[in-house]
N, C-alpha and C positions, 0 to 999 in steps of 0.2 A: 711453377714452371711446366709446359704442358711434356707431354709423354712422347716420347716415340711412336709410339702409334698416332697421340692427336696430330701430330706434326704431320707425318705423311700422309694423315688423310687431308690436312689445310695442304699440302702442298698437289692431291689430287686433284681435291675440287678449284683449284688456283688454275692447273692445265688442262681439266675436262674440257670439253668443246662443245659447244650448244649450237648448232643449226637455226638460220631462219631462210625465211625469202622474204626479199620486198619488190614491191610490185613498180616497175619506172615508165613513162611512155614508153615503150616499145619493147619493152623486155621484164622480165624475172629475174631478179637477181639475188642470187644463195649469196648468204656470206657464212662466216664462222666466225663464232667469238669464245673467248680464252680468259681468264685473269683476272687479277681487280687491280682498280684505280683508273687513274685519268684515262680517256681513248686514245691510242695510238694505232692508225690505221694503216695496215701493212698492204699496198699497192703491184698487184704481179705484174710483171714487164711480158715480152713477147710473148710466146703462146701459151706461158705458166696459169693456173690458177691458185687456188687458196694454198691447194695443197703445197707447192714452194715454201712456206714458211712454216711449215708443221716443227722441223727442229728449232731454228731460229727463234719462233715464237713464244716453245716452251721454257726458253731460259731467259723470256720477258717478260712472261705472266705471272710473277711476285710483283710489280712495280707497275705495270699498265693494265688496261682492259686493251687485249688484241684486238683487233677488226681484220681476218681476211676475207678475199669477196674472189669468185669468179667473174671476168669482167664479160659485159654483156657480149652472148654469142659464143662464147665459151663454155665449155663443158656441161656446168649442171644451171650456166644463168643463160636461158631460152630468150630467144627474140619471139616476139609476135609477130613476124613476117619474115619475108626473106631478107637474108644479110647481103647489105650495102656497106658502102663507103663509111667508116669507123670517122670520127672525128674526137679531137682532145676535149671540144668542148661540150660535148655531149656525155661523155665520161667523166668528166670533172662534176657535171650534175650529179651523176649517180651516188660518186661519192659523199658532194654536200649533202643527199638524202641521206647518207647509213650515216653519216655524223647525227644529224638532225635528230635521225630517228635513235641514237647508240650513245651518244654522249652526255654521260652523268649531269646533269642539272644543266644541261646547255652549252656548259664549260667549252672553250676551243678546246680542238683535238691536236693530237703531233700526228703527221703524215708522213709516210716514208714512200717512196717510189724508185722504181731502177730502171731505166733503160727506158722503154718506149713507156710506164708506167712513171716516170720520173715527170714525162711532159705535161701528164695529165696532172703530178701535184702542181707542177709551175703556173698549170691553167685554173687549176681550184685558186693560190693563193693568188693568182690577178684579178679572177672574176669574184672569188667572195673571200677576202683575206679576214674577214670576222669570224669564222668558224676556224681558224687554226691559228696555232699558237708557234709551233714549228714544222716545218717544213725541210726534209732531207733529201734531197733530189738528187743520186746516184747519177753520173753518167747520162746526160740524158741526149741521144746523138740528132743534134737538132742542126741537119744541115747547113740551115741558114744563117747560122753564127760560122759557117768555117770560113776560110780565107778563099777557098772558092767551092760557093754553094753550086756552082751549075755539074759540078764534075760528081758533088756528093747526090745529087739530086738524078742525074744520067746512071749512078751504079745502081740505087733501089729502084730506079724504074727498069733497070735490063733485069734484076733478079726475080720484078710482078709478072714481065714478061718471060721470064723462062719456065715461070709457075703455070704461068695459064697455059704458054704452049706443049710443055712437056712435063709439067709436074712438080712435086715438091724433091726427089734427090737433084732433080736438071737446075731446080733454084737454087739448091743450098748448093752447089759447084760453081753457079753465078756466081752469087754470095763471098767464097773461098778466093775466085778469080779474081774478082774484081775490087776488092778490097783488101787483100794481101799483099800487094805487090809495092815496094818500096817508093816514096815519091808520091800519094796518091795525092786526093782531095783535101789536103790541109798540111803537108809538109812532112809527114810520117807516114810510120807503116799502119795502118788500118784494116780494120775487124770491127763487126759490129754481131751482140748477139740477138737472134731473133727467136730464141725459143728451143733451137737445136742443142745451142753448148748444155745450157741446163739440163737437156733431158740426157744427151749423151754422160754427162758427168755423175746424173741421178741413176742413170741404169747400170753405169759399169758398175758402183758401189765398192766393195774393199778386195785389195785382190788374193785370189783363193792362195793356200798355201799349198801347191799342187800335193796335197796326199800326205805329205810327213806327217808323221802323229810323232809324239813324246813319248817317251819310256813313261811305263807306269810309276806311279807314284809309291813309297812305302805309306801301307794304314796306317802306320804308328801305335795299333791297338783299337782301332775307331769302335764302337759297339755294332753291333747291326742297327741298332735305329736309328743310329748315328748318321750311318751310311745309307740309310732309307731316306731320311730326311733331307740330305744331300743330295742322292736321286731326283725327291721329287722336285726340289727349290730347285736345282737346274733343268727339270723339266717345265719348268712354270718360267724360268726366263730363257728358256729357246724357245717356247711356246710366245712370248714375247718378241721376241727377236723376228720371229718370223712374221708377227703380223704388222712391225715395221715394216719391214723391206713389202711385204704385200702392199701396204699402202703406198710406197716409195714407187714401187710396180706400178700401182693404178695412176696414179701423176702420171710417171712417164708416158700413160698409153691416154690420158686424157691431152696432154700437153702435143700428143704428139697428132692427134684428132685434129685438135686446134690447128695448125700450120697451114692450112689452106686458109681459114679466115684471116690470118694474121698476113699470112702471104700477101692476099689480093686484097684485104679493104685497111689492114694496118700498118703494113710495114710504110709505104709513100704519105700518106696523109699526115700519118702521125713524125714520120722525121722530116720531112718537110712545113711542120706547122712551126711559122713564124709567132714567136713568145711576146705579148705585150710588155716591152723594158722598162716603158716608162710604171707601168700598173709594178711589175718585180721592184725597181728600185724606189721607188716608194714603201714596199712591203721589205724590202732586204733585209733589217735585222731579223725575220722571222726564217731565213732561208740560208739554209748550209749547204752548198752543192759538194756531192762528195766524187774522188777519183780513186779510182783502183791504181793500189802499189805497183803493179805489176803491169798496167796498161795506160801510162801516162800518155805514152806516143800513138794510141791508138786514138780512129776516131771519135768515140764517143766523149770519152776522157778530153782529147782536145778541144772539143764542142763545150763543154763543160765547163772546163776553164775559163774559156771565152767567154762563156755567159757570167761566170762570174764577176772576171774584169771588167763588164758593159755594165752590170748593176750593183756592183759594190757590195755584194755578198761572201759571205765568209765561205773560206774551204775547208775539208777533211778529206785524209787519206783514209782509205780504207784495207783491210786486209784484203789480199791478191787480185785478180785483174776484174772487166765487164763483169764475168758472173762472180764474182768474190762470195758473194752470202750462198751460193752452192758448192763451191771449194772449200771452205771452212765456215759454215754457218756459225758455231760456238764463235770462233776468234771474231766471226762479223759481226753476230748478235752482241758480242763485250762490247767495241768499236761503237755500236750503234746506242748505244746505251748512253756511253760515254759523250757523245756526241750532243743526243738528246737531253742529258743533265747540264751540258756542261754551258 
């Protein structure tokens, strides 16, 4: 039976993180990889990269090999020229490279994707349904499935343009306006996340207890080195603690870098790219589109469904709304699990 100590060291080197880049027409791209076992490759949505799955991933590195990636033009994955117009199916390549090049003896991989990140798996399982086995496609707000694309299509073009003319807070009030309001472009109240909900949700983090401290505690008799040893083992996991949230930190300020490129070459292209159905429902049993508990009536959610309905793909609920896997990573990460086995 192995030891407490083998264990925890099997379960360190299970969520150590190994670094590479791979080189794509036109860009560099980092990913991060986690775990053993089969590939499952974790897809960032709006202006997210790798870093979004950093908790998620560690309570699925017993049972998979992670794959997260910055996606090209993002943070630490470099274009080779100047950034243009994003498209799904240019990013669906990328991905079939890290499969290719990440994937144990060639085996299909499982792909996960959310949001604008959901399109690109829909586009990898159309154009190369050989390399995946499953396919979890969260949300993905693909206007041209709602009951009237021209209305979903006129709010992310007023939001590109409130970016270019005045900025990224003048978009994300676009954004707020224009798809909040009851009755929009598909029969519900609508929200769509680009990047912001994540990072706002990642940086508020847990909230202080303004100052109360607790009465002390009785020793009970502790020795001194008792109490030494307690000193330091809580010095070593606040020392911990902190270089979370540091990391947690650096996301939000990488993510929040990103928002101009997402703005003006992702946000339009990619929720306006119409999804080969016929290519999906041929591939369907490989594809479980999922919807947040909490955002049925929004529109990504309703887009979602719809596609489902068109290809005869299965659904799942997911723990809480669009950004679910950053409101409760743990409860999402179990769901996704579940999902993925089942």
């Amino acid at each position: 039976m192995p030891t407490t100590d083998a264990t925890t060291a099997a379960a360190t080197a299970a969520t150590a993180v190994r670094t590479g880049r791979l080189e794509a027409p036109g860009a560099a791209l980092h990913y991060e990889v986690r775990g053993r076992g089969p590939l499952l490759v974790m897809m960032p949505g709006g202006s997210a990269d790798a870093g979004i799955y950093d908790t998620l991933a560690a309570g699925l590195a017993d049972r998979w090999t992670l794959v997260a990636f910055d996606p090209r033009g993002y943070s630490r994955s470099t274009l080779h020229g100047p950034a243009g117009e994003q498209l799904p199916g240019t990013h669906s390549e990328d991905v079939a490279r890290l499969i290719e090049l990440l994937s144990p003896g060639g085996a299909p991989a499982a792909v996960f994707g959310s949001s604008s990140s959901a399109i690109v798996a829909l586009e990898l399982l159309s154009r190369r349904p050989g390399l995946v086995g499953r396919v979890v496609a969260h949300e993905p707000p693909l206007v041209e499935l709602l009951p009237d694309p021209a209305a979903g299509r006129a709010v992310f073009a007023a939001v590109r343009e409130s970016f270019l003319r005045d900025g990224v807070e003048a978009a994300m009030a676009t954004m707020a306006a224009g798809l909040a309001p009851e009755g929009g472009a598909g029969g519900g109240r609508y929200e769509v996340a680009t990047g912001a909900d994540e990072e706002s949700r990642a940086a508020t983090g847990p909230v202080e207890d303004g100052g109360a401290t607790a009465p002390p505690e009785e020793s009970g008799g502790a020795s001194e080195a008792e109490a030494e040893a307690e000193a330091q083992n809580g010095a070593g996991a606040g020392a911990e603690v902190d270089a979370v949230a540091e990391a947690e930190a650096a996301t939000v300020r990488r993510m929040m870098a990103n928002l101009p490129v997402f703005l003006e070459h992702v946000l339009c292209s990619f929720s306006g790219h119409a999804p080969d159905l016929d290519a999906l429902r041929a591939a369907g049993p490989k594809l479980v589109v999922g919807v947040g508990r909490d955002s049925r009536a929004l529109l990504p959610a309703v887009a979602a469904e719809r596609l489902a309905q068109r290809v005869g793909s299965a659904t799942a609920e997911f723990p809480g709304g669009h950004v679910g896997l950053t409101e409760d990573p743990v409860a999402f990460g179990a769901r996704l699990r579940e999902v993925l086995l089942g």
